[in-house]
Structures are given as structure tokens and as C-alpha cells.
C-alpha positions in Angstrom: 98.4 95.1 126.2 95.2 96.7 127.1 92.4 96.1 125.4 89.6 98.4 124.2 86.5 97.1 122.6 84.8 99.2 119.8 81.3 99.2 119.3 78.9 99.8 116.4 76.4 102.7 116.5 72.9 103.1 115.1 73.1 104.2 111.7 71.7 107.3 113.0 74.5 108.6 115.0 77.4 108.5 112.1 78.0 111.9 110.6 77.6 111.5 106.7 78.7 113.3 104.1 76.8 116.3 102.8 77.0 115.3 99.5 76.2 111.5 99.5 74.9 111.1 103.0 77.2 108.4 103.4 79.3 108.2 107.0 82.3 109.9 107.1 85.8 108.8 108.7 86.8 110.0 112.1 83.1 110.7 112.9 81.8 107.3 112.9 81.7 107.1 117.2 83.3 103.5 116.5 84.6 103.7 120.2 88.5 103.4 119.8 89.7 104.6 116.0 89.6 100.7 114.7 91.7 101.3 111.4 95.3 101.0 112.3 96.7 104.6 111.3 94.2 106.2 113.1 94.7 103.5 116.2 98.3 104.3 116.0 98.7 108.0 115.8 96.3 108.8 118.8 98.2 106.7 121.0 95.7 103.9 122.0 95.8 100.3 121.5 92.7 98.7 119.9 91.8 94.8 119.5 89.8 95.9 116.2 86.9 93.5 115.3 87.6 92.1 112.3 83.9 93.3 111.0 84.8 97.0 112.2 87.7 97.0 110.6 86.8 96.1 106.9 83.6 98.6 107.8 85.9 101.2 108.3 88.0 100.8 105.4 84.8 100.9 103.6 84.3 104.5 104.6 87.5 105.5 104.3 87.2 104.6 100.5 83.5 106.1 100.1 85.4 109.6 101.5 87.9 109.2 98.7 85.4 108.6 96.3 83.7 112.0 97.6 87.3 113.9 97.4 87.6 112.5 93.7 84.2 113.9 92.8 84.6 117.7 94.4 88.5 117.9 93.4 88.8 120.2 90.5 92.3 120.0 89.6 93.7 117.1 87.2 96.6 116.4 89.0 95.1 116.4 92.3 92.6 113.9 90.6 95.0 111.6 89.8 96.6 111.5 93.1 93.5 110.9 94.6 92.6 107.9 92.6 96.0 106.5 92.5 95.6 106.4 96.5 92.2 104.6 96.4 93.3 101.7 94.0 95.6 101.1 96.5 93.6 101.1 99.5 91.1 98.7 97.8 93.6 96.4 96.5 94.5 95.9 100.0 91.8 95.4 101.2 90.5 93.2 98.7 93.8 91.1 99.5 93.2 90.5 103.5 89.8 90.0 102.9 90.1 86.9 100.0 93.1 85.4 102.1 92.1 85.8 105.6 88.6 87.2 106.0 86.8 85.2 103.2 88.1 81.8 104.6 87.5 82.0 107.6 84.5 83.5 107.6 83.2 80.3 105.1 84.3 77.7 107.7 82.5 79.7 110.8 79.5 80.2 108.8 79.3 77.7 106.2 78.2 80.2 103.4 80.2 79.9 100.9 78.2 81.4 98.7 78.2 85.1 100.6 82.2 84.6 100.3 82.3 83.5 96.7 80.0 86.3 95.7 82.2 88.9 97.5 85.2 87.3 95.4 83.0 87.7 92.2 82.7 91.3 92.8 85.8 91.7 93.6 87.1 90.6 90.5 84.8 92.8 88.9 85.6 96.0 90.4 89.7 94.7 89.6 88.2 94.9 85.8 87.4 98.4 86.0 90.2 99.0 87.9 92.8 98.0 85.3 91.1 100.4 83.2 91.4 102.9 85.4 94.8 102.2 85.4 95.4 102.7 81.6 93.5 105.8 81.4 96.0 107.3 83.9 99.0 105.8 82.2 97.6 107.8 79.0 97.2 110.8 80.9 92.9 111.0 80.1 90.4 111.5 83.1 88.8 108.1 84.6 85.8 110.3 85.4 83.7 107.6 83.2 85.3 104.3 84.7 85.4 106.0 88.2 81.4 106.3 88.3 81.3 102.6 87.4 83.9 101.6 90.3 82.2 103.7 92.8 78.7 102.0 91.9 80.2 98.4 92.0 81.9 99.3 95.4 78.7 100.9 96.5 77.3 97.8 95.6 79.7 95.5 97.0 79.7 97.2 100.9 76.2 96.7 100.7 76.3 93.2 100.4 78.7 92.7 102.6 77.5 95.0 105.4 73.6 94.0 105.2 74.1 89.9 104.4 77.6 88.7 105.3 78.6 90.7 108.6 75.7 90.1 110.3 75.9 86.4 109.9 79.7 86.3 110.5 79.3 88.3 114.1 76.5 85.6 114.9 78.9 82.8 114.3 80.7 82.8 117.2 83.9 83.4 115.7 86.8 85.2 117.5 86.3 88.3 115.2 88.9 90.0 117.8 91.8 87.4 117.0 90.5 87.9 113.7 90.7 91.3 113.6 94.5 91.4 114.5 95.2 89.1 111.7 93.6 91.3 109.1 95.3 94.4 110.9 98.9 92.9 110.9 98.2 91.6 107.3 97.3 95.4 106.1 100.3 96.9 107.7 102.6 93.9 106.3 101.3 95.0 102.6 103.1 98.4 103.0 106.8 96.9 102.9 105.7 94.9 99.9 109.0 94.4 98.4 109.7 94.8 94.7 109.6 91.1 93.8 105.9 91.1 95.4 107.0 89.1 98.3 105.8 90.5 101.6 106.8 90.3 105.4 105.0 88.3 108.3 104.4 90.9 110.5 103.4 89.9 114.4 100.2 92.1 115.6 102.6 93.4 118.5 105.1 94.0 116.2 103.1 97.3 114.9 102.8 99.6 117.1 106.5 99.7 117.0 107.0 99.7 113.4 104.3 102.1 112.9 105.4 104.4 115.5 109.1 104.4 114.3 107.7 105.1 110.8 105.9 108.0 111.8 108.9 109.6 113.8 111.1 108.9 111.1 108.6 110.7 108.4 108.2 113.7 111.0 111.4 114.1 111.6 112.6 114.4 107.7 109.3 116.9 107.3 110.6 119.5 110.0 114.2 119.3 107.6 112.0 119.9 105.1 110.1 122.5 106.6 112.8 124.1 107.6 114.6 124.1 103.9 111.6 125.2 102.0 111.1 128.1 104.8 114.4 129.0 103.8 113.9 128.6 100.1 110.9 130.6 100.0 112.9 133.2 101.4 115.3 133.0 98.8 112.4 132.9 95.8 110.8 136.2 97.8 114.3 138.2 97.6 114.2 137.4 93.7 110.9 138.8 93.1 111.7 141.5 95.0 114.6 142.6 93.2 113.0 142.0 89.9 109.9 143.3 89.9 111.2 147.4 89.7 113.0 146.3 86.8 109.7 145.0 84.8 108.1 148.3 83.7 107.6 146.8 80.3 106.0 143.9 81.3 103.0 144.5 82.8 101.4 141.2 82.8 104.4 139.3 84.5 105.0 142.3 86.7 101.0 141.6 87.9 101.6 137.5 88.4 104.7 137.9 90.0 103.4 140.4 92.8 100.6 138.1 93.5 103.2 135.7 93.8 104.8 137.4 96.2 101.8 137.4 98.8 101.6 133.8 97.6 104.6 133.7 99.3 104.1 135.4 102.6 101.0 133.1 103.1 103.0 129.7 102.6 105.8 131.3 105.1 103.2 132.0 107.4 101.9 128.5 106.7 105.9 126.6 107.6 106.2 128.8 110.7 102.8 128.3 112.0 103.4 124.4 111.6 106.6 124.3 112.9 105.3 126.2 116.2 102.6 123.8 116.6 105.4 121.1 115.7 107.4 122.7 118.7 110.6 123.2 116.3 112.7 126.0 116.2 112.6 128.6 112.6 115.5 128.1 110.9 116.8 131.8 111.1 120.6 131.8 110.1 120.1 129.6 107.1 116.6 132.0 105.7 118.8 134.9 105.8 121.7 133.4 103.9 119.1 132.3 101.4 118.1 135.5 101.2 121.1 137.5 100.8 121.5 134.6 98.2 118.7 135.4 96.3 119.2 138.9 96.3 122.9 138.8 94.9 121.8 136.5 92.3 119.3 138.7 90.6 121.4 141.7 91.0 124.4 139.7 88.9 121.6 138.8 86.6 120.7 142.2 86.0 123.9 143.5 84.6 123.5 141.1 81.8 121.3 141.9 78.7 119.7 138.6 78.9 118.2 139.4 82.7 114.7 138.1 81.8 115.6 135.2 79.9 117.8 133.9 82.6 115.0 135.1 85.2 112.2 133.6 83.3 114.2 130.5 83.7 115.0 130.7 86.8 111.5 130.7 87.7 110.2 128.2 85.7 112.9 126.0 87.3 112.0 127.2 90.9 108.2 127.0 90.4 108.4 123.4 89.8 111.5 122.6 92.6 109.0 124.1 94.8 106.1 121.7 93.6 108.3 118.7 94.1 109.6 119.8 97.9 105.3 120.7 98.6 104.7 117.4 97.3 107.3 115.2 99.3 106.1 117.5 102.6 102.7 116.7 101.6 103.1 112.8 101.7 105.8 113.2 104.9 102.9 115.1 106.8 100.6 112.8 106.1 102.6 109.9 107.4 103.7 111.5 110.6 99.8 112.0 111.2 100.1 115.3 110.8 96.8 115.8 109.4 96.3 120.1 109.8 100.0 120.4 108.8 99.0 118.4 105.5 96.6 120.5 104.9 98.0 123.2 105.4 100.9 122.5 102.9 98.6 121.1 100.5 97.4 125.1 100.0 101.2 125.5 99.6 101.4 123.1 96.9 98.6 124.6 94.8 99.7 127.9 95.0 102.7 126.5 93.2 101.3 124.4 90.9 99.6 127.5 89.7 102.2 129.5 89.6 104.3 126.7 87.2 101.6 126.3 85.3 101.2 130.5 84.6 105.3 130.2 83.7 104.9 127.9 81.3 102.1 128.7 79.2 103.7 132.8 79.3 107.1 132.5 79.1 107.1 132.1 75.4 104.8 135.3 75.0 106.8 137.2 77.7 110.4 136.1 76.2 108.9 137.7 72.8 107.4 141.2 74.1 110.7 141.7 75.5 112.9 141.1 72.2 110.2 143.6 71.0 111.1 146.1 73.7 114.7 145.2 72.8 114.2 145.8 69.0 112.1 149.0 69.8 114.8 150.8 72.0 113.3 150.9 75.2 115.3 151.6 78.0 115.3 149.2 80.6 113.5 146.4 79.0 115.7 144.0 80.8 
């Protein structure tokens, strides 16, 4: 294995965020990436110093902090948060059962280590109630600013008092390092009775990298069946909207929808190019003559909005649940502009789900009026 040794930089040379000032992931000049996704998916193989490694899970959890603040949607929120109690849970874990001990026995300080478990219990206090707040569906904004300032707290210490003394200690922070890195990666096949897997250093570039061809595989079927799908839901709106003269306000949504549309196609085949996959051509026009028949049958019947306004209330959210899985699958498959990119998807739907289901009542009613009044066409 060859072995690259990362470096720390003057404080000086870190981007920071614009917001906090606080160095960002990926632009911390660390030398080779030295947490283990970003080791992983560029390729390279990285002894990380132990010290470099908890550093840069520090930042990683300072730019989640930063994503929770400037995120405007709830669910998003939520997501966001859910992500960064695990991330800190794990890292709390390899520190108190690898880092902690034996960075007391190099340095003798057991104080430094006890303090850093006394804060971690602390932050796990406001972390539980974190955790109930989500459960009841309320915003954490309150017990969020109280983790972030105890984690704030917390790196400080660790970074200005206990990291200096541990690198001067002349302990093997490199042999260290892989410990802490095999222990992190072991904590994502947790199993459900909370036991979890030894997991040899050289063991994961292997497991990782089978993981990550494995998620992208399953996101270009993915891509590939939403492409397809979002064919089909364009060919619906297309047949119905001549038919909605008397409903101007879902005639108006459902037309932005459509260029809603377009865009997220544009997205799927612009990351599918860059993926160097092939669009899945036979399969978007059978969805489409698909979707076209079925809103033509539908409008024969009397009840062509109800079935329609049902049909897109149930397709709104399928569509949030496949961007969501694609979402995760690009993420895992480093994929980072493709998760992005689908993540626009993703809104764009939630919106439109959202827009069903506060209207459809209102819309459901205005057309039993139209019924009731004798317009033609109403349906």
C-alpha cells in the first residue's frame, strides 16, 4: 500500500465559510482527503493521522451545522439534522473507545480525555432532545443552537489543548489513525441487535468501493425509470390540460409543472451522459404512449378530474419517494454534482405534492360547481 502523509496548514490557508468563517470541507489543503469517503471515492490511499481525521470530521459537522441554518424547508431540515446526529454519534464512539484511551496512556492527561467525555455526554443530552422534537414533528431550531455552541465548544478544546499535546507524544497517530478509520467504517454495518463487525484497515477500500459500485449501479436503474416516468407524468399533463378551461388555477400549476418537468429530464439525461450510460429510449416511449392512453380513457368518464386529481396526488408523491432514494444512491456512489442535481428534482416535487394537497379539496369542489351549473366540459 502506498502511503501518503497529510499535512496541516496555517489557519490562514483553509477556505471558511461565508457565513461563520469557519473551514469548509474539501477546501481544507489537508494534502490527501483524510476522511475515508472522500479518501475512497478519489481513488487514493491515505494513512490518515488520527488527529487529522477527528479534525476533519469536525468540519464536516460545522458545514452541516451551516446547511441546517440556511435550509428553509422543514423536511429538508430534518434530514439534515438526522444526518448530523449520526455523524457525531460516531464519532463520539471511536473517539471514547479508541482515541480517548490511548491518547491518556501516551500523554498521561487524563483529565483532557475525561473532560472531552464530559462534553460529550452533554452534547448526547441535547441530543436526545433533539431527538424527541423530531419524533413530534416540531423544529429543533432552539435545541440546535445549544448543540452547535457545545460542539463549538467542544472542537475548541480539543483542537487548541488535547491535539497538540497528543501529536507531541510520540505516539503512532498513523497506526492510530487506521484504527479510528476502520472503526468508523465498521459502524455503518451496525447490525440491528447493535453488534458491529471488526473491520481490517485493508479490508475498506474493498468494502467501500464495492458499496459505491453497488449504489451507482442501482442509481443509473433508477435514473433510467424515473427518466421514463417523467415521461409518462408529461404525456398526462399534456392531455389534460386542454380539457381544464374551467379551472384556471390548476390549469396555471400544472403548466408550470410541465416545464418543471422538462428541467428534471434535462437533469437525468445530463447525469446519465456524464455517468456514460445509455437513455433509456424504448422504455420512455412506452411510458409515454402509456400515459397518454390513460388520460384519454379517463376522459370519457364524468369523473375525469377526480380520478386525475388522484392520480396526481399519488404520482407527486411516487415521484418524491424515487428523488429521494436517487438522492441518497448518488450520494453513496460519490456522485456529488449528480446529488445535487437531483436534489433540485426532488424539490420541484415536493412542491408540487404539497400544491395537490392543500387544492385538491377546493379544485374537486369548483368542479361539482361547474357540474351543477351546466358547463360544458367541466370534466
Amino acid at each position: 500500500m502506498s502511503i501518503t502523509v497529510s499535512h496541516v496548514p496555517p489557519a490562514k490557508d483553509c477556505a471558511r465559510s461565508p457565513r461563520t468563517g469557519d473551514p469548509v470541507p474539501g477546501d481544507l489543503h489537508l494534502g490527501d482527503p483524510v476522511s475515508l469517503g472522500a479518501a475512497l471515492i478519489t481513488g487514493r490511499k491515505v494513512a490518515p493521522d488520527a488527529t487529522l481525521l477527528l479534525i476533519q470530521d469536525h468540519r464536516e459537522a460545522m458545514a452541516m451545522f451551516d446547511a441546517h441554518d440556511e435550509q428553509t424547508d422543514p423536511v429538508e431540515r430534518a434530514a439534515i439534522i438526522r444526518r448530523l446526529l449520526r455523524a457525531l454519534r460516531r464519532h463520539m464512539e471511536i473517539e471514547e473507545q479508541i482515541f480517548y484511551p490511548e491518547a491518556a496512556r501516551a500523554t498521561g492527561r487524563d483529565d483532557l480525555t475525561g473532560h472531552g467525555r464530559h462534553e460529550h455526554d452533554e452534547a448526547r443530552g441535547i441530543m436526545a432532545r433533539i431527538d424527541t422534537v423530531l419524533a413530534r414533528g416540531e423544529a429543533a431550531d432552539q435545541a440546535m443552537g445549544e448543540l452547535r455552541r457545545a460542539i463549538d465548544h467542544h472542537v475548541k478544546d480539543e483542537e487548541e489543548e488535547l491535539f497538540p499535546i497528543v501529536r507531541n507524544s510520540g505516539l503512532d497517530l498513523y497506526a492510530l489513525g487506521r484504527r479510528l478509520a476502520a472503526r468508523k467504517v465498521a459502524l455503518l454495518y451496525r447490525t440491528t441487535d447493535g453488534r458491529v463487525p471488526g473491520i481490517a484497515y485493508e479490508d475498506l477500500e474493498r468494502r467501500m468501493t464495492d458499496r459505491m459500485n453497488e449504489a451507482r449501479r442501482l442509481l443509473v436503474i433508477g435514473l433510467r425509470d424515473m427518466h421514463a416516468a417523467t415521461r409518462l407524468g408529461d404525456e398526462m399533463l399534456k392531455v389534460q390540460l386542454p380539457r381544464l378551461n374551467t379551472l384556471p388555477q390548476m390549469t396555471a400549476r400544472l403548466e408550470a409543472h410541465r416545464k418543471d418537468k422538462a428541467a428534471q429530464q434535462s437533469r437525468i439525461e445530463h447525469i446519465l451522459d456524464a455517468l456514460g450510460e445509455d437513455r433509456p429510449a424504448l422504455k420512455d416511449m412506452m411510458m409515454a404512449a402509456t400515459g397518454d392512453l390513460a388520460t384519454r380513457l379517463n376522459a370519457a368518464r364524468g369523473d375525469e378530474v377526480v380520478r386525475n386529481g388522484v392520480t396526481m396526488f399519488g404520482m407527486a408523491h411516487y415521484e418524491v419517494a424515487w428523488y429521494e432514494s436517487l438522492v441518497v444512491l448518488a450520494a453513496e456512489a460519490g456522485e456529488t454534482e449528480a446529488a445535487r442535481l437531483l436534489a433540485e428534482c426532488l424539490a420541484e416535487e415536493r412542491a408540487m405534492a404539497a400544491w395537490v394537497g392543500e387544492n385538491l379539496r377546493g379544485l374537486l369542489l369548483s368542479h361539482l360547481d361547474a357540474l351543477v351549473s351546466g358547463v360544458k366540459d367541466a370534466g
